[in-house]
DRENTORKOL-3810 file (N, C-alpha, C; in nm, 4 decimals):
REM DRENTORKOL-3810
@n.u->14.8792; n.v->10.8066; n.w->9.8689; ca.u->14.9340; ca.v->10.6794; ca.w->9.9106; c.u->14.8335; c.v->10.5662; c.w->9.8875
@n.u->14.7115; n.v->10.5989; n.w->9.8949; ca.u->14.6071; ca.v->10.5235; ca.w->9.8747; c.u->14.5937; c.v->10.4631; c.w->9.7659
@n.u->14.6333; n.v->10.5876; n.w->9.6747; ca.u->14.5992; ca.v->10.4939; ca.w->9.5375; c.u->14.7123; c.v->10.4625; c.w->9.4712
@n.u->14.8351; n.v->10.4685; n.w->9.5214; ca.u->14.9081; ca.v->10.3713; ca.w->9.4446; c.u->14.8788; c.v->10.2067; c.w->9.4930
@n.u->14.8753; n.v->10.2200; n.w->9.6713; ca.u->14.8610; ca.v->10.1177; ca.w->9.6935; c.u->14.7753; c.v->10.0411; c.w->9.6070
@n.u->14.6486; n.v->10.0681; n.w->9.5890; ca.u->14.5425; ca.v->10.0440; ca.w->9.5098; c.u->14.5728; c.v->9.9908; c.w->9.3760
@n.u->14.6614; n.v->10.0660; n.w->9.3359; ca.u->14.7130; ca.v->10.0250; ca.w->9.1710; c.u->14.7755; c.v->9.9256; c.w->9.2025
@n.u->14.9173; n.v->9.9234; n.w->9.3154; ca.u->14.9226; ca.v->9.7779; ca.w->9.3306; c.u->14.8836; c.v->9.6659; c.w->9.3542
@n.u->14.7822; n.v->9.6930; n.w->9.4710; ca.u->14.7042; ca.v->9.5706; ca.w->9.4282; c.u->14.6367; c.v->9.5052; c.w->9.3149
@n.u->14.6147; n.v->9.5921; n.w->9.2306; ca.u->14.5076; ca.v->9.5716; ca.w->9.1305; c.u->14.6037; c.v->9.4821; c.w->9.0268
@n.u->14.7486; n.v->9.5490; n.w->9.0271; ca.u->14.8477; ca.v->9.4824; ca.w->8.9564; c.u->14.8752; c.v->9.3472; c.w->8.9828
@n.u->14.8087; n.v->9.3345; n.w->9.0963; ca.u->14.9198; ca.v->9.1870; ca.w->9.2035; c.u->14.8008; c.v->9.0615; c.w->9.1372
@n.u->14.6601; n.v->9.1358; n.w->9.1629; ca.u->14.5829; ca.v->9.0723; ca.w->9.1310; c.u->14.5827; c.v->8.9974; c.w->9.0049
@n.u->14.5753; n.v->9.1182; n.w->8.8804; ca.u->14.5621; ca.v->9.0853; ca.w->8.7614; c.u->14.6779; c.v->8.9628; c.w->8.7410
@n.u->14.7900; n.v->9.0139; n.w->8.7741; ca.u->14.9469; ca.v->8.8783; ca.w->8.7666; c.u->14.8837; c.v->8.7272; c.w->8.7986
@n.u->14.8369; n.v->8.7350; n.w->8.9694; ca.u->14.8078; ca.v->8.6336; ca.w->9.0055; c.u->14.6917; c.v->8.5780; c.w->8.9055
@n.u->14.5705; n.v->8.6165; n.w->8.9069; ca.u->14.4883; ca.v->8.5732; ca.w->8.7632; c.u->14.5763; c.v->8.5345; c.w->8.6791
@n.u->14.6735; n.v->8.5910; n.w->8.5840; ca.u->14.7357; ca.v->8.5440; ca.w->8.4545; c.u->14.7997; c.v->8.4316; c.w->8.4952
@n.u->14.8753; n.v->8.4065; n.w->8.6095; ca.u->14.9661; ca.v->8.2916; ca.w->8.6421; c.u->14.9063; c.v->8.1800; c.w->8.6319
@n.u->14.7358; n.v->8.2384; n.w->8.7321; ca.u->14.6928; ca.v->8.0985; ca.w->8.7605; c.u->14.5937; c.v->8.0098; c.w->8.6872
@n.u->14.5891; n.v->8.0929; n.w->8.5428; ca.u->14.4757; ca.v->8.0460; ca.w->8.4447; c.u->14.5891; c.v->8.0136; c.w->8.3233
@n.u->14.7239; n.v->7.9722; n.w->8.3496; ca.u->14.8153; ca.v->7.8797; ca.w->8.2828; c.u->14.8108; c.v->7.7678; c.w->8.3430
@n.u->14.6850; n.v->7.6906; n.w->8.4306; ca.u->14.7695; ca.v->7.5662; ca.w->8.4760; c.u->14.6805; c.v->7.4622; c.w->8.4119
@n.u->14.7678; n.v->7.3573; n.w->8.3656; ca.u->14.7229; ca.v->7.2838; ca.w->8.2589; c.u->14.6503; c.v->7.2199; c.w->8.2948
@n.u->14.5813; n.v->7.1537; n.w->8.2449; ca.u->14.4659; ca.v->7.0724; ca.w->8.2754; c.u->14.5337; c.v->6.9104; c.w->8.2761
@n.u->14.4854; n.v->6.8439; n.w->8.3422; ca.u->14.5567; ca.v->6.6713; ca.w->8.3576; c.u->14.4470; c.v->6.5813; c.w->8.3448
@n.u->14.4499; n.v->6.5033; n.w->8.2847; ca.u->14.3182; ca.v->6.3892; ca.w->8.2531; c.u->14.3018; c.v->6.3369; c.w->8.3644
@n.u->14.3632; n.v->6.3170; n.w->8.4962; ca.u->14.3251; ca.v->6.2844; ca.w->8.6437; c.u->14.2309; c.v->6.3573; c.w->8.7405
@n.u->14.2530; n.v->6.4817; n.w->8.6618; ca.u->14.2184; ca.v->6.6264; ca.w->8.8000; c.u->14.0671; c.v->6.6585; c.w->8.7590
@n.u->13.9986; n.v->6.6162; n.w->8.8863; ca.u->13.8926; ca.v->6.6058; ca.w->8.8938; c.u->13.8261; c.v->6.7499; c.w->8.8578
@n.u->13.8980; n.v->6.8656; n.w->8.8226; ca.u->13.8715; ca.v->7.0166; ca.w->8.7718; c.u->13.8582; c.v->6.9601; c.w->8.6224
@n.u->13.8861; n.v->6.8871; n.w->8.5533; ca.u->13.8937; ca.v->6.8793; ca.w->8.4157; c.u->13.8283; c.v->6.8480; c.w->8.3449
@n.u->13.8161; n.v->6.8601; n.w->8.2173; ca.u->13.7069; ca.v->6.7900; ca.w->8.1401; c.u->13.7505; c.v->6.7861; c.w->8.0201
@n.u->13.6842; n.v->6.5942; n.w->7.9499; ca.u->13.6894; ca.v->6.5827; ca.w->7.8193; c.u->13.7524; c.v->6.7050; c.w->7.7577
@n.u->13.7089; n.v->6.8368; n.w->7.6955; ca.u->13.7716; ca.v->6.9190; ca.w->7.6535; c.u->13.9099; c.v->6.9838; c.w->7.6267
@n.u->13.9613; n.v->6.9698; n.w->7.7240; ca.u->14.1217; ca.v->6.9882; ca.w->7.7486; c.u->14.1161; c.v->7.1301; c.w->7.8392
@n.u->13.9883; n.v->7.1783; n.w->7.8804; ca.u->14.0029; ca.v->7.2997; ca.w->7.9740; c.u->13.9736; c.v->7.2789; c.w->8.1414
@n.u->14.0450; n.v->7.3763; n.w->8.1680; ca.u->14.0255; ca.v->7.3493; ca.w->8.3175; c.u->13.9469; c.v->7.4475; c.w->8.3879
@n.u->13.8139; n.v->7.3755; n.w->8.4412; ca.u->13.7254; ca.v->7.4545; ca.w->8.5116; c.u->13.7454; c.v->7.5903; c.w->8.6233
@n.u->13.8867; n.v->7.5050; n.w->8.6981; ca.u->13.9043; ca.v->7.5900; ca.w->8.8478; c.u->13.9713; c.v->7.6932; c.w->8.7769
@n.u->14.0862; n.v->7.6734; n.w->8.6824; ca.u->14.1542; ca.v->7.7656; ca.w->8.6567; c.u->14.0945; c.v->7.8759; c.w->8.5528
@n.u->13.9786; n.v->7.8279; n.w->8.4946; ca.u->13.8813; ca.v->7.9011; ca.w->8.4312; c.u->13.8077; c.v->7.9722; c.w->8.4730
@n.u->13.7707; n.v->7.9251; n.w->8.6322; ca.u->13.6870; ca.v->8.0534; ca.w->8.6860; c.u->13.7969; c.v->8.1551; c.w->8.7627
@n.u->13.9382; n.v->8.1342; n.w->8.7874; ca.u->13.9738; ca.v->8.1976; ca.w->8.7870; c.u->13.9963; c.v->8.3376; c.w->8.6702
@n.u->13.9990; n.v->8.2728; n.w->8.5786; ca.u->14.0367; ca.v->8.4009; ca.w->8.4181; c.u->13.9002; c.v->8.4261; c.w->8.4430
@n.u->13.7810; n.v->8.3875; n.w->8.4729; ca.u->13.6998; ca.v->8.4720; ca.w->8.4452; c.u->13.6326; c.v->8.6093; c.w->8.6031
@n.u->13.6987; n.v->8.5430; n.w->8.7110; ca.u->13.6956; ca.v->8.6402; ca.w->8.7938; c.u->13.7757; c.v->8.7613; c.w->8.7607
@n.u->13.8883; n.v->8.7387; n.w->8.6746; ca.u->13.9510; ca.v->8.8310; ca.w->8.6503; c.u->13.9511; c.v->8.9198; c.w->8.5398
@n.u->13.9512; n.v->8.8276; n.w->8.4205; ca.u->13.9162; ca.v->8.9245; ca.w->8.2830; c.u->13.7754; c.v->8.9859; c.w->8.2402
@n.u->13.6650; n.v->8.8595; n.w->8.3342; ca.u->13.5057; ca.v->8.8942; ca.w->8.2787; c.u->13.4391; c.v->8.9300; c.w->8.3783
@n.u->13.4372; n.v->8.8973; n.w->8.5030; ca.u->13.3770; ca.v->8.9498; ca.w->8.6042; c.u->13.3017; c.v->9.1032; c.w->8.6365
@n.u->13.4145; n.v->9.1720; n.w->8.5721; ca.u->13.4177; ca.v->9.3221; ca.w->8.6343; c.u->13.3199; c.v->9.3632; c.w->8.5083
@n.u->13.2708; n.v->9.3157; n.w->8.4022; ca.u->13.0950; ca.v->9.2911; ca.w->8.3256; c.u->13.0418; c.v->9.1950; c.w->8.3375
@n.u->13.0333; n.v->9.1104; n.w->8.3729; ca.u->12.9480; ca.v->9.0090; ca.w->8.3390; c.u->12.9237; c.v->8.9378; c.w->8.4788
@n.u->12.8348; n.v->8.8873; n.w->8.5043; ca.u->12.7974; ca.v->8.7892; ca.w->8.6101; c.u->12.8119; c.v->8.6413; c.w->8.5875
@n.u->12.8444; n.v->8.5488; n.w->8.6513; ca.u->12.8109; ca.v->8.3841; ca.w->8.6255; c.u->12.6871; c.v->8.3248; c.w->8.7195
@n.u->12.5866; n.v->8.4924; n.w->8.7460; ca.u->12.4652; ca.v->8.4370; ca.w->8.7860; c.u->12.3721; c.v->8.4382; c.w->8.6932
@n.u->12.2588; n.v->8.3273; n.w->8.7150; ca.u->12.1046; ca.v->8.3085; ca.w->8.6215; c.u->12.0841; c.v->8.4896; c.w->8.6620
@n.u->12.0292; n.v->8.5438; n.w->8.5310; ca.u->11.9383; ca.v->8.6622; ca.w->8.5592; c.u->12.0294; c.v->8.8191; c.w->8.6125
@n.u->12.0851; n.v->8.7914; n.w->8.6114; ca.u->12.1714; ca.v->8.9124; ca.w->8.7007; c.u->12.2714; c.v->8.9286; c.w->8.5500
@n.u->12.2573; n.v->9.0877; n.w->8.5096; ca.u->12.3205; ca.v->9.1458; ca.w->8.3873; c.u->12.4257; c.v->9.2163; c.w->8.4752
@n.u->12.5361; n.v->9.2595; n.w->8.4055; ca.u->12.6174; ca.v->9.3765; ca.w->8.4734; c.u->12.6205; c.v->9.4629; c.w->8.3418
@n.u->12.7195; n.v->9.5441; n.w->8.2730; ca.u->12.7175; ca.v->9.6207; ca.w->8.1699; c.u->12.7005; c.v->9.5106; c.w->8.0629
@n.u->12.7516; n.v->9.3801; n.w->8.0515; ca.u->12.7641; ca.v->9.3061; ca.w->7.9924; c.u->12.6420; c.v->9.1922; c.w->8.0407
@n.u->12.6154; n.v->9.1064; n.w->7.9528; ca.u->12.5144; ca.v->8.9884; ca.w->7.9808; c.u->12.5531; c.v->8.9156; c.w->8.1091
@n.u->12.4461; n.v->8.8443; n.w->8.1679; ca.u->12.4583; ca.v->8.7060; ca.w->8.2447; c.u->12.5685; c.v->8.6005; c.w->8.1444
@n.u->12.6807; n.v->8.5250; n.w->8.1502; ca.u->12.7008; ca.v->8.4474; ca.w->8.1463; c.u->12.6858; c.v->8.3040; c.w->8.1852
@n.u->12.6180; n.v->8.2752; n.w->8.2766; ca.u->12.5562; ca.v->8.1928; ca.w->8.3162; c.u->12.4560; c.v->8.1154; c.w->8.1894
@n.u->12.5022; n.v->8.0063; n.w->8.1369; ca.u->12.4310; ca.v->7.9509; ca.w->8.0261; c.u->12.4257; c.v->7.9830; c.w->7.9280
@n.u->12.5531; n.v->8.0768; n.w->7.8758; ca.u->12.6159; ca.v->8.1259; ca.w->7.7371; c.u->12.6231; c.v->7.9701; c.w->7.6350
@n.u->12.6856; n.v->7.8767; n.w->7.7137; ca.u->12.7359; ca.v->7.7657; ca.w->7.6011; c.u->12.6108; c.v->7.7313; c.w->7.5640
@n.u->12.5998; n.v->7.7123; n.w->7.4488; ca.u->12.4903; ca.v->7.6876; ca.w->7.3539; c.u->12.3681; c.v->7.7718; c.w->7.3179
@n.u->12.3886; n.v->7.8561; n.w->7.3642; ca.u->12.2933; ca.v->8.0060; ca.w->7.3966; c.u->12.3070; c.v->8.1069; c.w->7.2187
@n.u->12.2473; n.v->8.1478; n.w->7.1367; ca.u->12.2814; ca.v->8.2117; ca.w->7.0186; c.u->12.3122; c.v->8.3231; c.w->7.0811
@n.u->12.4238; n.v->8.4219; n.w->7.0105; ca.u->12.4987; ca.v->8.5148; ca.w->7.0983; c.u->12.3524; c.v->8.6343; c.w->7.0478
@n.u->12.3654; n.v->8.6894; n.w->7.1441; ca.u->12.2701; ca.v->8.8380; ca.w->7.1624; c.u->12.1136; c.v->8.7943; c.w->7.2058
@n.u->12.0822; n.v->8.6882; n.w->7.2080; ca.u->11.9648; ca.v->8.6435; ca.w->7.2907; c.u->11.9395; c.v->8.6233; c.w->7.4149
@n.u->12.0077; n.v->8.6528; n.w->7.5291; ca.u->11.9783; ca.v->8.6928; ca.w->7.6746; c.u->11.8935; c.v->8.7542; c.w->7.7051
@n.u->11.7581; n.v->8.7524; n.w->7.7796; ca.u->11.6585; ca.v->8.8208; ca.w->7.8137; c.u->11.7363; c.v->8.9724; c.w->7.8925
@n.u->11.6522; n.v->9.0390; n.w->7.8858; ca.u->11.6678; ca.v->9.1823; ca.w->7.9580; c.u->11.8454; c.v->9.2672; c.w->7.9265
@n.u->11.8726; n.v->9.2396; n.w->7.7893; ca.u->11.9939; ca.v->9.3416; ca.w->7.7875; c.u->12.0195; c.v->9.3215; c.w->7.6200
@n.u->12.0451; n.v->9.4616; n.w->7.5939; ca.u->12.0874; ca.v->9.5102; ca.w->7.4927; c.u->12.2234; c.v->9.4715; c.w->7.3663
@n.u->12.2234; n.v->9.4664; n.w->7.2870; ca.u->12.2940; ca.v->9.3683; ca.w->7.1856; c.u->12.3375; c.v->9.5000; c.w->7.0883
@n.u->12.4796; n.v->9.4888; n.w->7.0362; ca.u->12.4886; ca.v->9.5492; ca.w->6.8844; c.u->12.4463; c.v->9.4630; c.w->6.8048
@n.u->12.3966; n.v->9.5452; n.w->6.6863; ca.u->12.3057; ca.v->9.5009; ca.w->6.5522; c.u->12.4224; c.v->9.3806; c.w->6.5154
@n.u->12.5638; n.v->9.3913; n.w->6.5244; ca.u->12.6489; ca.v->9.3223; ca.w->6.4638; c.u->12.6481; c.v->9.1404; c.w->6.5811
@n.u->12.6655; n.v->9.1732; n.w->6.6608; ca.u->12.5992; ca.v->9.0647; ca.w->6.7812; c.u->12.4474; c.v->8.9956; c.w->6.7472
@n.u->12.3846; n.v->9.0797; n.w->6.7629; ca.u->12.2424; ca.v->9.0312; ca.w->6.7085; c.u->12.1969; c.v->8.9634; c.w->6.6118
@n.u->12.2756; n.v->8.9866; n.w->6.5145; ca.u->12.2155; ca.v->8.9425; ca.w->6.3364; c.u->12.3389; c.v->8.8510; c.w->6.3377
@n.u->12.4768; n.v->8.8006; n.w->6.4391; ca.u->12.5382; ca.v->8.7531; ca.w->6.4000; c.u->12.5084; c.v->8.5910; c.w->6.3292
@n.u->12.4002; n.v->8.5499; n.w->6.4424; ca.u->12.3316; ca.v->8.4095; ca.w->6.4206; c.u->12.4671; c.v->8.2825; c.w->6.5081
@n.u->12.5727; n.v->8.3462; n.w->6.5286; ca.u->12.6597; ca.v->8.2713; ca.w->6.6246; c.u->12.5883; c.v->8.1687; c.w->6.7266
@n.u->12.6294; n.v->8.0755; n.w->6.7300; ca.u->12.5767; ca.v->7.9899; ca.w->6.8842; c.u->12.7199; c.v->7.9782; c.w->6.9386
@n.u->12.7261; n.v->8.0237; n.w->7.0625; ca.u->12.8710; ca.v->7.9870; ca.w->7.1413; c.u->12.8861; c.v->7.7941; c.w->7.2226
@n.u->13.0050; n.v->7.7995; n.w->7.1622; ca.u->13.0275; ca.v->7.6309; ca.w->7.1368; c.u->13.1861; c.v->7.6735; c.w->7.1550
@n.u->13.3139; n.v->7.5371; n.w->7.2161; ca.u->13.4245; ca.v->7.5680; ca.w->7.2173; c.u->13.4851; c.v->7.6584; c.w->7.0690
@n.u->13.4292; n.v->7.6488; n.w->6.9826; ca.u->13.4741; ca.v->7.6708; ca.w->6.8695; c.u->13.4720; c.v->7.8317; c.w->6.8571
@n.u->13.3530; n.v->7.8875; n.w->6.8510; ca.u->13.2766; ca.v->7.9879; ca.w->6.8442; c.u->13.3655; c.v->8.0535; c.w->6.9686
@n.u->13.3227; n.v->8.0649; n.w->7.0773; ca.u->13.3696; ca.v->8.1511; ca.w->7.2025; c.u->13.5267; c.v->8.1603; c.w->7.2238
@n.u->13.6432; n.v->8.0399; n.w->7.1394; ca.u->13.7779; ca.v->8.0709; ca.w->7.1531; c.u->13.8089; c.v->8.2072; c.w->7.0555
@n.u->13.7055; n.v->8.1926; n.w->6.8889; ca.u->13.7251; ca.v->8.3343; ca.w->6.8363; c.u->13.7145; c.v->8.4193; c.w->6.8947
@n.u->13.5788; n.v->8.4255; n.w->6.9369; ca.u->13.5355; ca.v->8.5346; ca.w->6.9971; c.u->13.6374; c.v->8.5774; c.w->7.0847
@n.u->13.6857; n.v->8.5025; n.w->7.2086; ca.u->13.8024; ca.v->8.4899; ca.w->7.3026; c.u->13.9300; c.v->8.5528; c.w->7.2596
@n.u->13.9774; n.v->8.5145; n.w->7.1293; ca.u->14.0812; ca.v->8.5561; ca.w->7.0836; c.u->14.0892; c.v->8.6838; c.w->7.1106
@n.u->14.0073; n.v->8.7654; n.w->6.9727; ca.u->13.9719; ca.v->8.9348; ca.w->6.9722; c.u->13.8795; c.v->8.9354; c.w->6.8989
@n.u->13.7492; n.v->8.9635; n.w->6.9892; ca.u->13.6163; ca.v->8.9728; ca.w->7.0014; c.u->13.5751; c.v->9.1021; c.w->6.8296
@n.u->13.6832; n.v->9.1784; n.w->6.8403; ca.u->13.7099; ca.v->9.3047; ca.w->6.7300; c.u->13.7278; c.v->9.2398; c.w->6.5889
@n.u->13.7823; n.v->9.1558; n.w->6.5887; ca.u->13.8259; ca.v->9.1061; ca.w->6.4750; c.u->13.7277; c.v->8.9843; c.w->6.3998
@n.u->13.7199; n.v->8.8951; n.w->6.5674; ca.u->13.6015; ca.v->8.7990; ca.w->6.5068; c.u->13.4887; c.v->8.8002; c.w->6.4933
@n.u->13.4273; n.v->8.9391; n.w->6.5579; ca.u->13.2080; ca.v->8.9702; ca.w->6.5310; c.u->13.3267; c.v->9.1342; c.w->6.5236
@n.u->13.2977; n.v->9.1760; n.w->6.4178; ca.u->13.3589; ca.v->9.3076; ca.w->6.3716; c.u->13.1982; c.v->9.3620; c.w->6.3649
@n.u->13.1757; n.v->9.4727; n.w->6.4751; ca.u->13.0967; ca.v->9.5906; ca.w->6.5280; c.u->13.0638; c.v->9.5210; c.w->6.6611
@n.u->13.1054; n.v->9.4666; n.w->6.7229; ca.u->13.0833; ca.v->9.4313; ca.w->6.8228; c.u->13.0659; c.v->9.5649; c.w->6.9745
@n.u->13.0537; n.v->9.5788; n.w->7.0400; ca.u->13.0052; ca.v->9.6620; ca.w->7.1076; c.u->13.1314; c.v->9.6208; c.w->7.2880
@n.u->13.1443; n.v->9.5466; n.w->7.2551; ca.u->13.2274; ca.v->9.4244; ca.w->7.3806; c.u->13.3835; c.v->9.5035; c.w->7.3428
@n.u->13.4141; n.v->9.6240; n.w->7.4829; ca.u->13.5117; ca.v->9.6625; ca.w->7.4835; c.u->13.6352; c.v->9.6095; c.w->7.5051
@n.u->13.6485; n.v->9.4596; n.w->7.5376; ca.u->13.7730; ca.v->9.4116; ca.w->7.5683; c.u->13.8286; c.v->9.3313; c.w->7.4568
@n.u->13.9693; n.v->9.3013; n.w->7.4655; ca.u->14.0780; ca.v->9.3173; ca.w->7.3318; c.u->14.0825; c.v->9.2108; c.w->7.3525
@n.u->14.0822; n.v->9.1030; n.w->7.3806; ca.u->14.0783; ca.v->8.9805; ca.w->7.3611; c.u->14.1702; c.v->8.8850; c.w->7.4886
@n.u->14.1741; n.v->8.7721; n.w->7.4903; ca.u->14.2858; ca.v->8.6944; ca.w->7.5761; c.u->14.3616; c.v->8.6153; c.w->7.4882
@n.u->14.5153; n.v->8.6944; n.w->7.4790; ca.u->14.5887; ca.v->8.5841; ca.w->7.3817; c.u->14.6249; c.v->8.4693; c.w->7.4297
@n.u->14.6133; n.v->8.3932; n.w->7.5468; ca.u->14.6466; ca.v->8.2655; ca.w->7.5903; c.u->14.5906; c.v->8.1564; c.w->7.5612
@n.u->14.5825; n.v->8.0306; n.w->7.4704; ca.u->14.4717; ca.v->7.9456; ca.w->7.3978; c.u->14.4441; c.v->7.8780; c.w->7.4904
@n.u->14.5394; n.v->7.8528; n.w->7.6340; ca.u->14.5492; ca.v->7.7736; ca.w->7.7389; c.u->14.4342; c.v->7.8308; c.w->7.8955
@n.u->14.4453; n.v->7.9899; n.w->7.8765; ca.u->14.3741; ca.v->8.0522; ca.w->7.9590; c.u->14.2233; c.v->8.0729; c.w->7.8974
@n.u->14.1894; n.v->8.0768; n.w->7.7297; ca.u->14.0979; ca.v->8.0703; ca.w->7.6698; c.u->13.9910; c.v->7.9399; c.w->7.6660
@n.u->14.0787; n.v->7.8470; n.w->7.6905; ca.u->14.0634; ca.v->7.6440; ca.w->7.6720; c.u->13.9659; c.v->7.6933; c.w->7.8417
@n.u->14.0750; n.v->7.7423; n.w->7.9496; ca.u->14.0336; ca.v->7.6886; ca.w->8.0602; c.u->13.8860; c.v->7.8293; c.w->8.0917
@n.u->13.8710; n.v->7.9012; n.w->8.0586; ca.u->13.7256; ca.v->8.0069; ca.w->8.0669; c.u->13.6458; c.v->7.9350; c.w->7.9708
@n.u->13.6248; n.v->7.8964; n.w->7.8686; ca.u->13.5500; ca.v->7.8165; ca.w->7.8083; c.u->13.4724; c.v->7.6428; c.w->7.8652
@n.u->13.5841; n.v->7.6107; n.w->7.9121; ca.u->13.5282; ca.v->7.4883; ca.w->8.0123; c.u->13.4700; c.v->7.5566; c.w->8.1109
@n.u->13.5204; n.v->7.6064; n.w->8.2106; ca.u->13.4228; ca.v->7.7363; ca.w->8.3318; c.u->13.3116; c.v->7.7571; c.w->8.2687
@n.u->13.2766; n.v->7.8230; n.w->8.1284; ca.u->13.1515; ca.v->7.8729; ca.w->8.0974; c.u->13.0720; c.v->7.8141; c.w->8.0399
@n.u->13.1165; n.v->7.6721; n.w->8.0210; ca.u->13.0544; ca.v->7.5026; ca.w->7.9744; c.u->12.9585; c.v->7.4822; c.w->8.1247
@n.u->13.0523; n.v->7.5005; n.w->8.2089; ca.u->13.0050; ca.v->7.4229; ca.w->8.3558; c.u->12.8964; c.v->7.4639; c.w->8.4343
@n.u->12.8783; n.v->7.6328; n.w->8.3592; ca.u->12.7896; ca.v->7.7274; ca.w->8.4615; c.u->12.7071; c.v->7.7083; c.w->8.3280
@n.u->12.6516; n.v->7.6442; n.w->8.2354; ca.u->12.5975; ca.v->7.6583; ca.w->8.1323; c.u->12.4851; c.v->7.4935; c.w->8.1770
@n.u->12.3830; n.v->7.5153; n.w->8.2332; ca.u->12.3128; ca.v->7.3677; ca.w->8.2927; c.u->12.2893; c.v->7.2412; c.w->8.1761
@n.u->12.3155; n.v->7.3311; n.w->8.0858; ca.u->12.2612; ca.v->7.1920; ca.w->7.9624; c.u->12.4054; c.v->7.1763; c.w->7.8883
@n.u->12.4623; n.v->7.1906; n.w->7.9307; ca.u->12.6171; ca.v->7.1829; ca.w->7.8556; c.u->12.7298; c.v->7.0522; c.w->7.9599
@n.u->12.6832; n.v->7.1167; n.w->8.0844; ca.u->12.7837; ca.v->7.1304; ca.w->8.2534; c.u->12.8209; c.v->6.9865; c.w->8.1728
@n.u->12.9954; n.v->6.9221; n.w->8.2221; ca.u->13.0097; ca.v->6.7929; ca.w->8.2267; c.u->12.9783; c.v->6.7484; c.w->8.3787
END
């Protein structure tokens, strides 16, 4: 009984994440930025799709890098964690441009990538984790 419950929640969760990293961004809403992404609803997609690897703390790795100061960061240069050769030698700097590929499907756009997740097809939920990872990024933040 436990673990269906469990599965349901996990289901209720993931929904609520997807719902709530569709909400558009408005040139009024103080969540927003120049960009067209929305911060709040960005750290939502990323509590949900990136969280469970990655941290949005300075210094703190999970299986995956610190995110914390990715934007403008060359991809595979994070102190204290491990890179595929294909990551490493990519020479990428993550910029809106760069991180929506990547975002798309990580498989397709750095092909040997090591980064088990399939991508986020939403350009709207992608727009708004990219502003989020602008904001936690100190030399980027609007």
């Amino acid at each position: 009984m436990k673990s269906s419950f469990a599965k349901i929640c996990a289901a209720a969760a993931l929904i609520a994440g997807l719902v709530l990293s569709q909400v558009p961004a408005h040139a009024n809403d103080a969540q927003s930025n120049t960009k067209g992404g929305n911060i709040k609803a960005g750290r939502v997609v990323f509590l949900h799709q990136c969280a469970g690897c990655h941290s949005n703390l300075a210094g703190v790795d999970r299986f995956g890098p610190t995110l914390q100061g990715v934007y403008g960061r060359k991809a595979g240069t994070a102190p204290h964690h491990l890179y595929s050769h294909a990551m490493a030698a990519s020479g990428i700097v993550w910029n809106d441009h760069t991180l929506n590929g990547f975002l798309t499907n990580p498989h397709v756009d750095l092909p040997g990538t090591i980064m088990p997740y399939r991508g986020l097809a939403s350009a709207a939920a992608r727009a708004n984790v990219i502003a989020y990872l602008r904001s936690i990024s100190p030399d980027h933040a609007n």
